[in-house]
C-alpha positions as CSV (number, residue, x, y, z in Angstrom):
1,X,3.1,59.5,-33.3
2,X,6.5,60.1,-34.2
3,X,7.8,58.5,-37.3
4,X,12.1,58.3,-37.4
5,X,13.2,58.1,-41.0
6,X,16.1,55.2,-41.3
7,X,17.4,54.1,-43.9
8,X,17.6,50.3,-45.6
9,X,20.6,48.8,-45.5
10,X,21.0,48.9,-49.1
11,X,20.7,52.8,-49.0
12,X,23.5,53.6,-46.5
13,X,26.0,55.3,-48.5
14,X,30.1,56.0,-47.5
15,X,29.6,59.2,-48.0
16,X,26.4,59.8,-45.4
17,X,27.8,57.8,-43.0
18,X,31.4,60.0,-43.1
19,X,30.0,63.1,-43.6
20,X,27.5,62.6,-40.4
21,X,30.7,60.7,-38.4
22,X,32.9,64.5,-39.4
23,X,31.5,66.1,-36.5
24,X,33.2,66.0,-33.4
25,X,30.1,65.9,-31.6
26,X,28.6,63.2,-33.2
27,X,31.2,60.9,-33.4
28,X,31.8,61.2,-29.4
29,X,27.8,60.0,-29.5
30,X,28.4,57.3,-31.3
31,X,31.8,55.9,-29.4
32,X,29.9,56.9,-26.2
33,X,26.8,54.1,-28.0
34,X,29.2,51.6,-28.7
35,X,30.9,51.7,-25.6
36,X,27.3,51.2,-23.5
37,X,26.8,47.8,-25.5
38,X,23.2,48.8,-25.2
39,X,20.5,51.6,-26.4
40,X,20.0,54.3,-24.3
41,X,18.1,57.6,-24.7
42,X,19.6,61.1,-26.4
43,X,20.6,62.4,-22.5
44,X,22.2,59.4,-21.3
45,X,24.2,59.3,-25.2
46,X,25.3,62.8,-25.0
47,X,28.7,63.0,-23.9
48,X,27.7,66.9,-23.6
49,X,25.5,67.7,-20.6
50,X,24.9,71.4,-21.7
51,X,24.0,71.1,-25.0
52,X,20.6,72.5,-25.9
53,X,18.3,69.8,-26.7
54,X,17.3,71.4,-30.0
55,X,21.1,70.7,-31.0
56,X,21.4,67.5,-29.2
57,X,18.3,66.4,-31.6
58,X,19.8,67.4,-34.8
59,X,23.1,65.8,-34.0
60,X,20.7,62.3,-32.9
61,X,18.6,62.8,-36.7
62,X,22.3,63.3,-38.6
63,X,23.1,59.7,-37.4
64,X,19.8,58.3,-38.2
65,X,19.3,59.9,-41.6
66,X,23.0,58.5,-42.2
67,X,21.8,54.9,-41.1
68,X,24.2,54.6,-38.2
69,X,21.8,54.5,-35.2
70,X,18.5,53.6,-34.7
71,X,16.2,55.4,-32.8
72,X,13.0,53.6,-31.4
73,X,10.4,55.2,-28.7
74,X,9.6,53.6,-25.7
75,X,7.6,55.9,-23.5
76,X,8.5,59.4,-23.6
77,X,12.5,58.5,-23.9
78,X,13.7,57.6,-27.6
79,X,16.3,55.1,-27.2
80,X,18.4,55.0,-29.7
81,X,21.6,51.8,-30.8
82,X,24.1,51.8,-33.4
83,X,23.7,49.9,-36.7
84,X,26.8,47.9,-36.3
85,X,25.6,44.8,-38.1
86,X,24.3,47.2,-40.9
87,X,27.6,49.2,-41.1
88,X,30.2,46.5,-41.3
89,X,28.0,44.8,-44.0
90,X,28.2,47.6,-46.0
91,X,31.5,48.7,-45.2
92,X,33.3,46.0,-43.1
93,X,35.7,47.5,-40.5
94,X,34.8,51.1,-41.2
95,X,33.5,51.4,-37.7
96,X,36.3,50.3,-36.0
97,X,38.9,51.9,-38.3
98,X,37.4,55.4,-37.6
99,X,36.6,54.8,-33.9
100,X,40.2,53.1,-33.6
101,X,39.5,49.9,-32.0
102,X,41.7,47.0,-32.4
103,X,41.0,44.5,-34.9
């Protein structure tokens, strides 16, 4: 079974979650997360339809590790949902500062 590492609350750091949020790539994954209001799997997420999966995996394990998304299996698809409650507790309005939403 696989077992995704995330971390507590406690343990998401400013620094994990802008080094992970400093790649292009990943940041268009998690605007493209927010923006479905709902989980969805690593394909649907990927605003990059010919990216190899290896890289498409890393980029989804980068986000995790940094405690922004959360990544659950259901079936064969891993669905995965931002950690918005978590990130504005720790760092209120960091989300919407870097994504530039309106307050």
């Amino acid at each position: 079974m696989v077992q995704f590492v995330h971390p507590s609350r406690e343990d998401i750091t400013l620094a994990g979650v802008l080094a992970a949020l400093a790649d292009p790539m990943r940041l268009r994954i998690v605007k493209s997360l927010l923006a479905q209001g709902d989980c969805m799997s690593c394909a649907e997420a990927a605003p990059c339809p010919g990216m190899a999966k290896s890289t498409l995996s890393n980029h989804f394990r980068v986000l995790r590790e940094a405690g922004l998304i959360q990544t659950s299996k259901k079936g064969v698809e891993h669905r995965n949902v931002v950690r918005e409650a978590d990130i504005n507790a720790r760092f209120p309005k960091l989300l919407k500062t870097i994504l530039g939403y309106p307050e």
